[in-house]
C-alpha positions in Angstrom: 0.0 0.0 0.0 1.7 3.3 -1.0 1.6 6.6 1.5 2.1 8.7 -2.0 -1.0 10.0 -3.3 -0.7 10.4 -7.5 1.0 13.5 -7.6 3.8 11.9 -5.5 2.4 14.0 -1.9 1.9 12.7 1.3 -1.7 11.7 1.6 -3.3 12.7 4.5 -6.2 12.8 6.5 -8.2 15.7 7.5 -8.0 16.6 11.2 -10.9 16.3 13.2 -12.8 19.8 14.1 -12.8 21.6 16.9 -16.8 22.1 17.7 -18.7 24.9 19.6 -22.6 25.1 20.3 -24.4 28.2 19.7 -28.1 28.7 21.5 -30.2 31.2 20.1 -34.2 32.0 19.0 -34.5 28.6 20.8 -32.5 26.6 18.6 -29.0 24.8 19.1 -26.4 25.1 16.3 -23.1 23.3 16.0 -20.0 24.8 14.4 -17.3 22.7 13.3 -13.9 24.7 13.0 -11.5 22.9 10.5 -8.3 23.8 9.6 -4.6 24.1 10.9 -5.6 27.6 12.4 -8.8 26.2 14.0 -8.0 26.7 17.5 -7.4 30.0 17.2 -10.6 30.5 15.4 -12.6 28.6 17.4 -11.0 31.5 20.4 -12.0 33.8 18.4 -15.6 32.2 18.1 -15.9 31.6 21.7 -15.2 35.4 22.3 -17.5 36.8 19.8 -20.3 34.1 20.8 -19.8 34.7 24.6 -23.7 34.9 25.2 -24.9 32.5 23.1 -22.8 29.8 24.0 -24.7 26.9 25.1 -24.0 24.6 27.9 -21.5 21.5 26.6 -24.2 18.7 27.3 -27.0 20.3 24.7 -27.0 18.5 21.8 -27.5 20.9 18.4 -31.0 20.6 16.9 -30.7 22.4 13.5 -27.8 21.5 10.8 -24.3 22.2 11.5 -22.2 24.9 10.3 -18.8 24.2 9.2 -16.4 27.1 8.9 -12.2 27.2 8.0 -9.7 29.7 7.7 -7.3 29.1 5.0 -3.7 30.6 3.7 -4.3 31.9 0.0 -0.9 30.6 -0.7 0.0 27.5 1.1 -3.3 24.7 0.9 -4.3 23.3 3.8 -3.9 20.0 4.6 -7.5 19.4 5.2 -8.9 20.3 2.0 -6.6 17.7 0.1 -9.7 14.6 0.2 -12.2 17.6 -0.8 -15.3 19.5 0.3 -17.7 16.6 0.7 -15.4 14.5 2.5 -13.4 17.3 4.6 -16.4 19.4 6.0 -19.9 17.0 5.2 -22.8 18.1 4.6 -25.0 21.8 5.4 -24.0 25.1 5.2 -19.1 26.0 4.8 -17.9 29.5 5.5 -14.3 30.2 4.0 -12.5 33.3 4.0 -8.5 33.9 4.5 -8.9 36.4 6.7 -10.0 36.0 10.4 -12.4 39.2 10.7 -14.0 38.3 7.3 -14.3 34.8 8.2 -16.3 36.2 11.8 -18.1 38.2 9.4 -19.5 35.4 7.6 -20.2 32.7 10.2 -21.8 35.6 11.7 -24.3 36.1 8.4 -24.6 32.3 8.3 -25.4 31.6 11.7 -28.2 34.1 11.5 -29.6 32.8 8.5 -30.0 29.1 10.3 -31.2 30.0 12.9 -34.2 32.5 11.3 -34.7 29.5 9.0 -35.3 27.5 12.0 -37.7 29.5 13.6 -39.4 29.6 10.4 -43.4 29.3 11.1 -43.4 28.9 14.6 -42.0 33.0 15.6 -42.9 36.4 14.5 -39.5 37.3 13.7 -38.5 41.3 12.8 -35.4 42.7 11.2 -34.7 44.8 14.6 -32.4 45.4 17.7 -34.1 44.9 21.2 -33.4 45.5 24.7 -35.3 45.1 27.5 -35.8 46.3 31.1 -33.7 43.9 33.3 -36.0 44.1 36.3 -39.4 43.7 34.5 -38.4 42.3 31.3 -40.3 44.8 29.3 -38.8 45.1 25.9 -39.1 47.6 22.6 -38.1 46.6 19.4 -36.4 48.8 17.2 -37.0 48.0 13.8 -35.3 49.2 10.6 -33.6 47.7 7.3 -29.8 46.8 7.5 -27.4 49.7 7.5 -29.7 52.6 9.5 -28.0 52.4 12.9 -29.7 49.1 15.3 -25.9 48.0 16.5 -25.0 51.7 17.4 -28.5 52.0 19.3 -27.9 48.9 20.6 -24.3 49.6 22.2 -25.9 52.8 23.5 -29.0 51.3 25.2 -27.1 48.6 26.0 -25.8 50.5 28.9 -29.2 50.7 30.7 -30.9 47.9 29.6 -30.6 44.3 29.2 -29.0 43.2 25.7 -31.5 41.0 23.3 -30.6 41.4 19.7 -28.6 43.6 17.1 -30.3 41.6 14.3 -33.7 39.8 14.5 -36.2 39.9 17.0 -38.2 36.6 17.5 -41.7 36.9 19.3 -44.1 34.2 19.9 -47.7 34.1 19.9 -48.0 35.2 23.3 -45.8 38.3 23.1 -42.7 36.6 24.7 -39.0 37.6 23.0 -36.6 34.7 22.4 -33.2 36.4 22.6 -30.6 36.2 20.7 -27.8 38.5 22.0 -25.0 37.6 19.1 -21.9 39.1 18.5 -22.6 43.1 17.6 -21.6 43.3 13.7 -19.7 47.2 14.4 -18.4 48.6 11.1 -15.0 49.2 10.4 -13.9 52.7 9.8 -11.5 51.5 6.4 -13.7 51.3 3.3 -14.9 47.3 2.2 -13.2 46.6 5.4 -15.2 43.6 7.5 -17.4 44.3 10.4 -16.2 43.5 13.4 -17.8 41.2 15.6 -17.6 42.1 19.0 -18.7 40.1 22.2 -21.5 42.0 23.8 -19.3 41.5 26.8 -16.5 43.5 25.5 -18.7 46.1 25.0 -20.1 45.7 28.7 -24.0 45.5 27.8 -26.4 44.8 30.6 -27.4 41.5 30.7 -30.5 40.0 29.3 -33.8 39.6 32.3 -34.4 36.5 32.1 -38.2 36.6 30.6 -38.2 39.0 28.3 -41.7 40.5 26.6 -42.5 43.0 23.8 -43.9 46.0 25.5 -43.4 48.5 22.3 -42.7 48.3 18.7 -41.1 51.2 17.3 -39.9 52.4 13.4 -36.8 54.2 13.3 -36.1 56.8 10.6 -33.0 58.0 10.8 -32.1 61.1 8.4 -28.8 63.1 8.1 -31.1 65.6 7.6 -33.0 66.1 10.6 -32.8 68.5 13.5 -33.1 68.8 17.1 -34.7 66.3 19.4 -36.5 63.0 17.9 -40.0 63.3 16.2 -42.5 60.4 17.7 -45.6 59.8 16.1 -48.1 56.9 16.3 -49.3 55.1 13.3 -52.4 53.6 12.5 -53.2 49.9 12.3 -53.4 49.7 8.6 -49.9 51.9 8.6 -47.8 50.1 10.8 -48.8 46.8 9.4 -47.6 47.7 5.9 -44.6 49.8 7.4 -43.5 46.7 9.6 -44.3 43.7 7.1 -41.0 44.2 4.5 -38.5 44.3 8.1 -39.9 40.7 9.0 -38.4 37.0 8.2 -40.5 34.2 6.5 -44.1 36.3 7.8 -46.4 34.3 5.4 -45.1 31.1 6.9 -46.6 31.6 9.8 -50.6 30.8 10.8 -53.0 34.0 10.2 -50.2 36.4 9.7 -51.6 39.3 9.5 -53.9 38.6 12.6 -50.9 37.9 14.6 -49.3 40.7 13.7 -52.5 43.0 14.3 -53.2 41.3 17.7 -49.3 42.0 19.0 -50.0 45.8 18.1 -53.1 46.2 19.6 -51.7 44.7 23.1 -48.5 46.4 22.8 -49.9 49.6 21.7 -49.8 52.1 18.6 -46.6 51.2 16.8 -44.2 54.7 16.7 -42.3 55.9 13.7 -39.0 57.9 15.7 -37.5 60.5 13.3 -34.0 61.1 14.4 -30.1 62.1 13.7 -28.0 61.1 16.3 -28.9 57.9 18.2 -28.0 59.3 21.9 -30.9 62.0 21.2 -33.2 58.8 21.0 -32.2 56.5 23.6 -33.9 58.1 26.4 -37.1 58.1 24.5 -36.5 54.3 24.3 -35.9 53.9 27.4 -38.7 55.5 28.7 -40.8 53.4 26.6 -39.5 49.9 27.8 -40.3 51.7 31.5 -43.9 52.4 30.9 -46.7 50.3 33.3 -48.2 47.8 31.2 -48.7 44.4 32.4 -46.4 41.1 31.0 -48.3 39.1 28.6 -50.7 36.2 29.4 -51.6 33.3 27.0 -51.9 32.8 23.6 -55.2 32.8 23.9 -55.4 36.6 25.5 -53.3 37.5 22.6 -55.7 36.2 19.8 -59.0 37.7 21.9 -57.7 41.1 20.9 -60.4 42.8 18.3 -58.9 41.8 14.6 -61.3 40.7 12.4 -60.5 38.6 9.4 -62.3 39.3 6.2 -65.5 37.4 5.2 -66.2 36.6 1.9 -69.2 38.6 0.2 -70.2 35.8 -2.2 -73.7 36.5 -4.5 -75.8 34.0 -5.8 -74.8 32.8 -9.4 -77.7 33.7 -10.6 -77.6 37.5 -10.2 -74.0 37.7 -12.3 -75.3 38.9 -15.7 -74.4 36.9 -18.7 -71.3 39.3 -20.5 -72.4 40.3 -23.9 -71.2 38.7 -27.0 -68.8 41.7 -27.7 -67.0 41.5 -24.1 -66.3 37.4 -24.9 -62.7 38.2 -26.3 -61.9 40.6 -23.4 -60.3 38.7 -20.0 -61.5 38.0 -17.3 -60.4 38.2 -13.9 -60.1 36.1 -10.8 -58.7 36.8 -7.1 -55.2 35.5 -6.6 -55.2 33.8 -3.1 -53.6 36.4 -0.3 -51.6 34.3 2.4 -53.8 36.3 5.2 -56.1 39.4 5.0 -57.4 42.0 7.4 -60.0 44.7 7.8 -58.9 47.7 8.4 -61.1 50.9 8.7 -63.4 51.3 5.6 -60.9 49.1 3.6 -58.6 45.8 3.7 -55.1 44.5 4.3 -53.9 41.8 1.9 -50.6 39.7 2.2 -48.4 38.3 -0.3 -44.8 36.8 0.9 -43.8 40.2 3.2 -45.8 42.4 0.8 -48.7 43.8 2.6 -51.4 45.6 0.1 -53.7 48.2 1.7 -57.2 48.2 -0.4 -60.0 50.7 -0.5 -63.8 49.9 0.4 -64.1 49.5 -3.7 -60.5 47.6 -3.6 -62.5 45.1 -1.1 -65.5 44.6 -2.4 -63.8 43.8 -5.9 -61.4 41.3 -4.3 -64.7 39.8 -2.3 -66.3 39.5 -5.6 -63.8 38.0 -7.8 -63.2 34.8 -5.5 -64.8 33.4 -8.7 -63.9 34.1 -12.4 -65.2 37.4 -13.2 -65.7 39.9 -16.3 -65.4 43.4 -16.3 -69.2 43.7 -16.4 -69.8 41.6 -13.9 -67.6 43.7 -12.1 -69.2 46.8 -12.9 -72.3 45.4 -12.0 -71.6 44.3 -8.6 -70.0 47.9 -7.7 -73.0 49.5 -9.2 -75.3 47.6 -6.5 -72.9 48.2 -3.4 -72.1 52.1 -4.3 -74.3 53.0 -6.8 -73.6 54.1 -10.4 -70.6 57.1 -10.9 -71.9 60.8 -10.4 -69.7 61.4 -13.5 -68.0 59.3 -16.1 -68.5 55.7 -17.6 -69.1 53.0 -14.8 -67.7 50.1 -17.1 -64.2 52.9 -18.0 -64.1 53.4 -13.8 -64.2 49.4 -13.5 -61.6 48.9 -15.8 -59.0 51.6 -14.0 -60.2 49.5 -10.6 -59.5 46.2 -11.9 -55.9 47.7 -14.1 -54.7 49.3 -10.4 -55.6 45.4 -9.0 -53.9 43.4 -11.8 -50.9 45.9 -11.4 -50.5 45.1 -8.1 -50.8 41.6 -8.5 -53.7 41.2 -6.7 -56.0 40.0 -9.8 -54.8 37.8 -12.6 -56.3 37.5 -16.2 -57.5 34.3 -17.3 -59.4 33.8 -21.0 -63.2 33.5 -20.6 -63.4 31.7 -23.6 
């Protein structure tokens, strides 16, 4: 038996990796350092990870995560039996330098455990922290980029540390932390974040039961000035505003509802206008402060008053017959929203995270067209719930209503004949 692999090298066999387990959003996730610089990685893992390390006896419940740091010049000697055999199956991080690589396990990390979590939490794009003797948290929620970590370090001070990153809520208004490594950006340009231990930064611990008590929308502009502008949205408002900053919403069981019942027991979501992030950390902390009681069950939750939409179906028999000249025009039919709401005089529709906000005539159109419908049939049917147009052509109207629908993927065309 020869020791000489083909190309005349020494064969040999990957070393085993050095494994850590990460606990966060309630799941357990292994990562398997490989590599001749894995112990200094996994150091540097351990540091970054310090909260969310879980005790060595849990076993992971989600697919591992393998991740190596390699020398552009000299190969490892791990990868010379290739990427199936050296690092298995699920999800490899690679880089060939160490902040890049933290960067990335980081990203991938995040990513398992949302995916996780999928369908069973209400998970926002959003920092948190929470009040360490009551547990009362806000959620500050905003796209990638508009200032969460520096918030974070800030109120991290005062209150207890949750998230940087996602926020995952269940039914019953209860947070499931996740208090990762802070991703802080580098001052060079295309430089790595880097991610700091929420210890190094000397955060406040997490309470140990934390609840939402207050959504809030940050808007921050280079533009404004002087002290933050709060304002309270409507239900309709928020819903739309908050719906694109969420993870995997239509996966979950009556969206929207959910979502609707959280903001009515929470309170008015608030849109904070602001510059500079110490101007606005009093008025967060303020708000995790405020005397509301901690959730109950489930059940409370869903008792709040959101009302799904009923369908306003009419007997087949009143749909008039279209005439022979409208047969080569299309018809229309409703494409299925994953959840819908009332809301005021109108309706809230959900596709994926897109969240649709429809007039009374917007609702009594999508109501309507639950079945295959013409444009007169259409027209008809508006005719008998508002009445005919004070002005204009009633079929012309029905045509903008059912173009502005179709646009927004709402209806679909399908051939009458």
């Amino acid at each position: 038996m020869s020791a000489l692999s083909s190309s005349g090298t020494v064969s040999r066999r990957p070393s085993a990796p050095l494994t850590l387990t990460l606990h966060g959003l309630t799941s357990n996730l292994s990562v398997k350092v490989h590599g001749q610089q894995a112990p200094a990685v996994l150091t540097a893992l351990e540091e970054a990870w310090s909260r969310c390390l879980a005790p060595e006896q849990v076993s992971a419940t989600i697919e591992p995560i393998t991740v190596m740091l390699r020398h552009e010049a000299t190969p490892d000697p791990d990868t010379t039996h290739g990427d199936a055999e050296r690092l298995g199956e699920g999800t490899h991080v690679e880089a060939t330098q160490l902040d890049a690589l933290l960067q990335q396990t980081t990203q991938a990390v995040t990513h398992a455990f949302i995916a996780a979590q999928t369908g069973r939490l209400l998970m926002f794009h959003a920092g948190a922290c929470a009040d360490p003797q009551t547990g009362a948290a806000v959620a500050y929620v905003a796209p990638g980029g508009t200032g969460k970590t520096t918030l974070t370090r800030i109120l991290g001070q005062t209150l207890g540390y949750l998230t940087d990153e996602t926020v995952g809520v269940t039914p019953d208004g209860r947070i499931k932390p996740y208090p990762k490594p802070l991703s802080i950006r580098a001052t060079e340009p295309g430089a790595a974040k880097a991610e700091t231990s929420p210890d190094a930064l000397g955060l406040v611990e997490a309470p140990a039961e934390p609840w939402l008590r207050r959504i809030v929308l940050l808007d921050r502009t280079d533009t404004h000035a002087g002290t933050p502008i709060v304002e309270e949205l409507g239900l309709a408002e928020a819903i739309t505003s908050l719906a694109p900053e969420t993870s995997a919403l239509s996966n979950l069981d009556r969206p929207l509802q959910l979502l609707a019942a959280l903001i009515n027991r929470t309170g008015p979501v608030l849109r904070c206008t602001y510059r500079e992030a110490d101007s606005l950390a009093p008025v967060l902390i303020s708000l995790a402060r405020e005397d509301i009681a901690a959730p109950g069950t489930e059940d409370d939750l869903h008792a709040a008053e959101v009302t799904r939409h009923a369908r306003l179906e009419r007997d087949p028999s009143e749909i008039r017959q279209p005439p022979t000249s409208e047969l080569d025009r299309d018809a229309v039919v409703l494409v299925e929203p994953v959840d819908t709401l009332e809301v005021d005089d109108g309706m809230l529709v959900l596709y994926d995270r897109t969240v649709i906000r429809l007039t009374a005539i917007g609702r009594a159109v999508v109501d309507y067209c639950h079945q295959l419908r013409t444009p007169t049939n259409v027209a008809d049917h508006l005719a008998g719930v508002f009445g005919a147009p004070p002005e204009g052509n009633l079929l012309d109207a029905t045509l903008a209503v059912i173009d502005s629908l179709l646009g927004a993927g709402v209806l679909q065309r399908v051939a009458s004949r």
